[in-house]
C-alpha positions as CSV (number, residue, x, y, z in Angstrom):
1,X,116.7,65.0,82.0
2,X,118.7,68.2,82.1
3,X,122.6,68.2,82.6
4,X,124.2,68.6,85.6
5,X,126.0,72.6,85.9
6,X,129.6,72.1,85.1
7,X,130.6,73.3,88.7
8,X,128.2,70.4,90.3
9,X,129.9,67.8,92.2
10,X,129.3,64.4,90.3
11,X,131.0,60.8,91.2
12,X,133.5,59.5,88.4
13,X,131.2,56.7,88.2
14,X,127.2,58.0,88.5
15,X,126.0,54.2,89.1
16,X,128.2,53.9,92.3
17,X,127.2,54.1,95.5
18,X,131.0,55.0,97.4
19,X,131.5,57.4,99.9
20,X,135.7,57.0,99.2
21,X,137.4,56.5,96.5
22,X,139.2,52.8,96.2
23,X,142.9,52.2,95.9
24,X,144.1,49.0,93.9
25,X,145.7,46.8,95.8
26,X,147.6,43.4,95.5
27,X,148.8,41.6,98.5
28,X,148.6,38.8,101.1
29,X,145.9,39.1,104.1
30,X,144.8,36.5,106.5
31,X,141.1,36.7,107.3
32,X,140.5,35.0,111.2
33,X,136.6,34.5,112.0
34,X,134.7,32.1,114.5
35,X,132.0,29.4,112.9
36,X,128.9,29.4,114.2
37,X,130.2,26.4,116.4
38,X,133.0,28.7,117.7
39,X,135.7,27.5,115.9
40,X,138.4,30.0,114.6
41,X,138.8,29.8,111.2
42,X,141.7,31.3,109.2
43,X,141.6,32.5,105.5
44,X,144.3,33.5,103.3
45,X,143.4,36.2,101.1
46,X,144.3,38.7,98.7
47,X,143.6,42.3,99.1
48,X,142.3,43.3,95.9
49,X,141.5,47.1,96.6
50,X,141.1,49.7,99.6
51,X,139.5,52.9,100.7
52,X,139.2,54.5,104.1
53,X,136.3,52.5,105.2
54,X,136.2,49.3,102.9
55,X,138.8,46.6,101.4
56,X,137.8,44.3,99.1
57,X,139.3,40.5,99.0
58,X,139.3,37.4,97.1
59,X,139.2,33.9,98.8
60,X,138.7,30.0,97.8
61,X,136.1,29.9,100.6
62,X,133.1,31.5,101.2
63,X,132.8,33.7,104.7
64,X,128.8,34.3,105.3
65,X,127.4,38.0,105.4
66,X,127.5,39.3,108.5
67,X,130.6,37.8,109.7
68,X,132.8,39.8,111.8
69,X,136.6,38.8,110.9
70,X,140.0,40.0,112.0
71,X,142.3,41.0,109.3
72,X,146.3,40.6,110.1
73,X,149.0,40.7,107.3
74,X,150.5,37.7,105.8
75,X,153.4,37.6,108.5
76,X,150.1,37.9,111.6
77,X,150.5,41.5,112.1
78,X,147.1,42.4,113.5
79,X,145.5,45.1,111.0
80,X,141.6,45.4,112.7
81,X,138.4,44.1,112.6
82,X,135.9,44.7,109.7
83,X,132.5,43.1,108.8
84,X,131.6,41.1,105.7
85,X,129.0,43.2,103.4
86,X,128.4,41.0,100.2
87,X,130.4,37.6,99.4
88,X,130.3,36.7,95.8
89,X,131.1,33.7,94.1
90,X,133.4,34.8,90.4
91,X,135.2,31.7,89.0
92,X,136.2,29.1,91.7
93,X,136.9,32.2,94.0
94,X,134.7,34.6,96.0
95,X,135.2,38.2,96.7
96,X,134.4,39.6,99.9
97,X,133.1,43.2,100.4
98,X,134.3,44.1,103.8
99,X,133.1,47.4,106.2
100,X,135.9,48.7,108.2
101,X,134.3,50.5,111.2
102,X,138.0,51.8,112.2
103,X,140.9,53.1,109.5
104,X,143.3,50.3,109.3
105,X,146.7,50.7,111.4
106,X,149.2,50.7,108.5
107,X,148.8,50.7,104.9
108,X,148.5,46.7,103.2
């Protein structure tokens, strides 16, 4: 396999798949989604990084792929909507991989 030219564009880390780089983060988010009975559901969270088109969080409840939830701050500021990508379980927590189709309103 022959090196890449010095001058070639590479990502930092050659195994990831990002389009933007992510920011750490460490602060309070509420996650609101509907059940599949249509019940709201409300999930404190923490942010645990950012980019400009992702956020990742960590929960004590599972939220299913797919999901579409509403992110506010911890005082119900709304922040946007974003969808759930990947929901892992790591410890008794999960973290949730979540798409933001729009850039979020104010910086978390």
């Amino acid at each position: 396999m022959a090196a890449a030219p010095l001058d070639s564009p590479r990502p930092a880390n050659p195994k990831s798949r990002r389009r933007d780089p992510r920011v750490p983060r460490d602060s309070q988010v509420m996650l609101c989604c509907f059940d599949r009975q249509g019940r709201q559901q409300r999930f404190r969270a923490r942010a645990v990084d950012v980019s400009k088109t992702g956020i990742l969080v960590q929960t004590e409840e599972p939220v299913p792929e797919g999901s579409i939830v509403f992110l506010q701050t911890a005082s119900f500021t709304a922040l946007g909507k974003a969808s759930v990508r990947h929901c892992t379980q790591k410890g008794m927590k999960y973290r949730i991989g979540l798409y933001l189709p729009d850039p979020l309103p104010r910086d978390i």
